[in-house]
DOMI-343349 format. One record per residue (C-alpha): residue in three letters; x, y, z. Coordinates in steps of 0.001 Angstrom, whole numbers, plus 500000, padded with zeros to 6 digits. Last residue first. Layout:
# DOMI-343349
ALAXYZ;...
END
This chain:
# DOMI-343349
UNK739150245793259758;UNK741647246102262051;UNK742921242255262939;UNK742708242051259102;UNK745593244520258562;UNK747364243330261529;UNK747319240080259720;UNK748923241434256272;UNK751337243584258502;UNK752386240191259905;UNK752397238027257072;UNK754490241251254739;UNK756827240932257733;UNK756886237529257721;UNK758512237567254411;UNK756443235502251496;UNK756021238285249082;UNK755996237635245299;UNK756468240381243539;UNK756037241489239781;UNK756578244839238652;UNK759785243706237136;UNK760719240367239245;UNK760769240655242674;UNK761112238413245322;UNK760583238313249261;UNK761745235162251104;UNK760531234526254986;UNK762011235417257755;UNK762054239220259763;UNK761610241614256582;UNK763602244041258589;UNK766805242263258683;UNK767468243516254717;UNK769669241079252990;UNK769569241738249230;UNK770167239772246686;UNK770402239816243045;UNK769190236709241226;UNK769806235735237740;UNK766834234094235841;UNK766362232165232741;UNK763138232256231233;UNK760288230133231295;UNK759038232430233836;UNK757372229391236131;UNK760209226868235295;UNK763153229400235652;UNK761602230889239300;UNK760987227513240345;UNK764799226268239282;UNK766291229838241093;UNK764970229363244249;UNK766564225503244402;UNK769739226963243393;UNK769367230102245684;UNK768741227903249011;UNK771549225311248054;UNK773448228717247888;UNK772905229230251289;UNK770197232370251386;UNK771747235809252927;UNK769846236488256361;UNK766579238782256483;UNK765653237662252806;UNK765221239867249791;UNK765625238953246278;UNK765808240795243595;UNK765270238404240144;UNK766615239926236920;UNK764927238103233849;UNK767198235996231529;UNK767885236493227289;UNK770726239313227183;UNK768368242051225922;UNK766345240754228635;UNK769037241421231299;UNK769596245351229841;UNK766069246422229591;UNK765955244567232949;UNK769130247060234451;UNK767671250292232728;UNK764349249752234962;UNK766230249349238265;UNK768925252370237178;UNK765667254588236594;UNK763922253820239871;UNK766916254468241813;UNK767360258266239951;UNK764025258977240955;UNK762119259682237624;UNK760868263514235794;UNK762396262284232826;UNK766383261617234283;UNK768153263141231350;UNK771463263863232368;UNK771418261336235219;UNK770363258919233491;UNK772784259016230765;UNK775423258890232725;UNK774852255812234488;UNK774103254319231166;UNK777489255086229971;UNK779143254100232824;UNK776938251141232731;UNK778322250121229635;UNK782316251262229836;UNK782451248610232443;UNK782786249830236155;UNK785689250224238552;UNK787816252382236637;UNK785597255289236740;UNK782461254278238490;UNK782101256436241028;UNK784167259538240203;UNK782574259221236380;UNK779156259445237770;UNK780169261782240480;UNK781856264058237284;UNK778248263294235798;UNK776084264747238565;UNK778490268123238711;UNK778187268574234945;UNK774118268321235107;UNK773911271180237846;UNK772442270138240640;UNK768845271772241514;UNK767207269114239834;UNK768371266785242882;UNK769023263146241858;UNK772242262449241848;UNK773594264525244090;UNK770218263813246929;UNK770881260059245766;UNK774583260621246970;UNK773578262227250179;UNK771020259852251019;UNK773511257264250954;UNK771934252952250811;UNK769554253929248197;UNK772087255179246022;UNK774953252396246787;UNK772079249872246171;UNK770983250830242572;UNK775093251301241831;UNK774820247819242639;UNK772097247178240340;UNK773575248691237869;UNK776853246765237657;UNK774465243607237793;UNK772664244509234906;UNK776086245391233076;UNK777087241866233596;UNK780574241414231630;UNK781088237976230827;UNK781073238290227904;UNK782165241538226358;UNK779479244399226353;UNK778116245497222885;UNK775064243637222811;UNK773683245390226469;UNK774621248798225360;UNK772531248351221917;UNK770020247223224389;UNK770179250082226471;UNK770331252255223623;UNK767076250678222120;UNK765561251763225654;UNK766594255377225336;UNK764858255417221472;UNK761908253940223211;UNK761131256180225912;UNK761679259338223847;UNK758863257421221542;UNK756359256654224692;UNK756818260439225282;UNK755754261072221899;UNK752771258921222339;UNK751433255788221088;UNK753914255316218617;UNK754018254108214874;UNK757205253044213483;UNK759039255536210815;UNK761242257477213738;UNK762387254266215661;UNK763519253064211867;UNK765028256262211449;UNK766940255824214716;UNK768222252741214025;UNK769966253007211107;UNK771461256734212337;UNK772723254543214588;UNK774216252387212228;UNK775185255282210676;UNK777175256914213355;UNK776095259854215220;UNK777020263578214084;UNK776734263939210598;UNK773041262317210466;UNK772271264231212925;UNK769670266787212111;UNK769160266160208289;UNK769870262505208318;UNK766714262249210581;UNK764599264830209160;UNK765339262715205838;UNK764251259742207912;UNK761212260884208622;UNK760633262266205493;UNK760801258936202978;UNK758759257295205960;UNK755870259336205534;UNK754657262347207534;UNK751421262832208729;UNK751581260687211787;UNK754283262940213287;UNK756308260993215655;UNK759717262581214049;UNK758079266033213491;UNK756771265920217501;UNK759907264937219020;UNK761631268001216995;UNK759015270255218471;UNK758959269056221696;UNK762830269731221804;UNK765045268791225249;UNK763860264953224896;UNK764748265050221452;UNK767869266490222650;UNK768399264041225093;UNK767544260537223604;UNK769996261404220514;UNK772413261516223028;UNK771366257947224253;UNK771250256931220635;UNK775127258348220125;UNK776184256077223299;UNK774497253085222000;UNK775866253491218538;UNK779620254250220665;UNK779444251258222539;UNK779742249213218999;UNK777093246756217778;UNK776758243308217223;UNK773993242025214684;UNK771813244706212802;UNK769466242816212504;UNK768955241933215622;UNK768611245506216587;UNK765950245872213816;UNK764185243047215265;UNK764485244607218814;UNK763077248020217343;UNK760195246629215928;UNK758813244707218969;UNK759606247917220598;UNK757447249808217851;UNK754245247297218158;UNK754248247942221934;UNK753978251366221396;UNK751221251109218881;UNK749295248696221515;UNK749661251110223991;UNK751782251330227233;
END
């Protein structure tokens, strides 16, 4: 990610929080908007275009949808459109991330959208058949979203439906598990805490999690909520992940570390 990239998230969050609570259906019309910028190299290249000024950019905006989405997502959008971006790609990335958020700020409380992904995370990787519906690019997009709304209909907030949807419509070359992980910490640090996975061979007493959960929060500085995962093949030991972070203190990682070494 570049530094101009970087600057433009930074950007969008503190025109999110400007904006103050928003409605599903902003996040919903800024996912759409996602897909057919992502379906028009030409339009993604006019709204990155370094050439332009402001005054345009959001003209082109209005121009193209501003009858069709809602003006504070309209809001949004032109300020995605005026900030500077390392790449057009980068920019696709960022208008699906600021619907994420906007996703994450509309959900009642106590409604965990992270946590509604990450199970939906788990039921993929647990059926190859479902990841292989989800996922294939030989399924039509209608089929993958009647799943979506099969799976989750009734059983799921209106969020991660949404979300769920999304990703499947435009999934940007990614496996549909990898998307849902990186849509579920856009959501958690919208919400203020990191997402924690933790694997163990046997599920953790919750003595175990508390104390796990205290190091975590003092080293991140952040509060952190843990999904688990209890995987026998990992033998003992705790392995945790945090974004692209892990820490990795299974036996099996000890084992294959030491085999490893036995090698060389």
């Amino acid at each position: 990610m570049g530094s101009a990239t970087r600057g433009a998230l930074a950007d969008m969050r503190a025109a999110l929080a400007e904006l103050g609570r928003a409605e599903l259906t902003v996040a919903e019309d800024l996912l759409a908007v996602g897909r057919v910028v992502g379906a028009s190299s030409q339009l993604r290249s006019a709204l990155t275009d370094t050439e332009a000024d402001a005054a345009q950019k959001r003209a082109l905006v209005e121009a193209v949808f501003g009858p069709k989405i809602t003006r504070a997502a309209a809001s949004l959008l032109s300020a995605a459109a005026t900030a500077r971006w390392s790449s057009g790609d980068d920019f696709l990335a960022g208008i699906e991330e600021l619907g994420y958020r906007v996703a994450a700020e509309s959900a009642p409380e106590g409604v965990q959208v992270d946590a509604e992904l990450f199970t939906v995370e788990q039921a993929v990787a647990s059926d190859d058949e479902l990841e292989l519906a989800l996922g294939s690019k030989l399924s039509p997009t209608a089929s993958k979203t009647q799943i979506v709304d099969r799976l989750l209909g009734g059983k799921a907030a209106p969020q991660t439906v949404a979300i769920v949807r999304h990703l499947v419509e435009q999934p940007r070359g990614r496996r549909i598990g990898e998307a849902l992980r990186h849509a579920a910490s856009v959501v958690a640090d919208q919400r203020g805490f990191d997402v924690a996975t933790v694997t163990t061979a046997v599920p953790l007493t919750p003595e175990q999690l508390a104390r796990l959960q205290q190091g975590l929060a003092a080293q991140t500085g952040r509060r952190v909520r843990f999904d688990t995962i209890v995987d026998p093949a990992v033998l003992g030991g705790v392995r945790v992940q945090i974004g692209d972070d892990v820490i990795d203190g299974s036996v099996a990682s000890r084992l294959s570390s030491l085999r490893q070494k036995l090698a060389g």
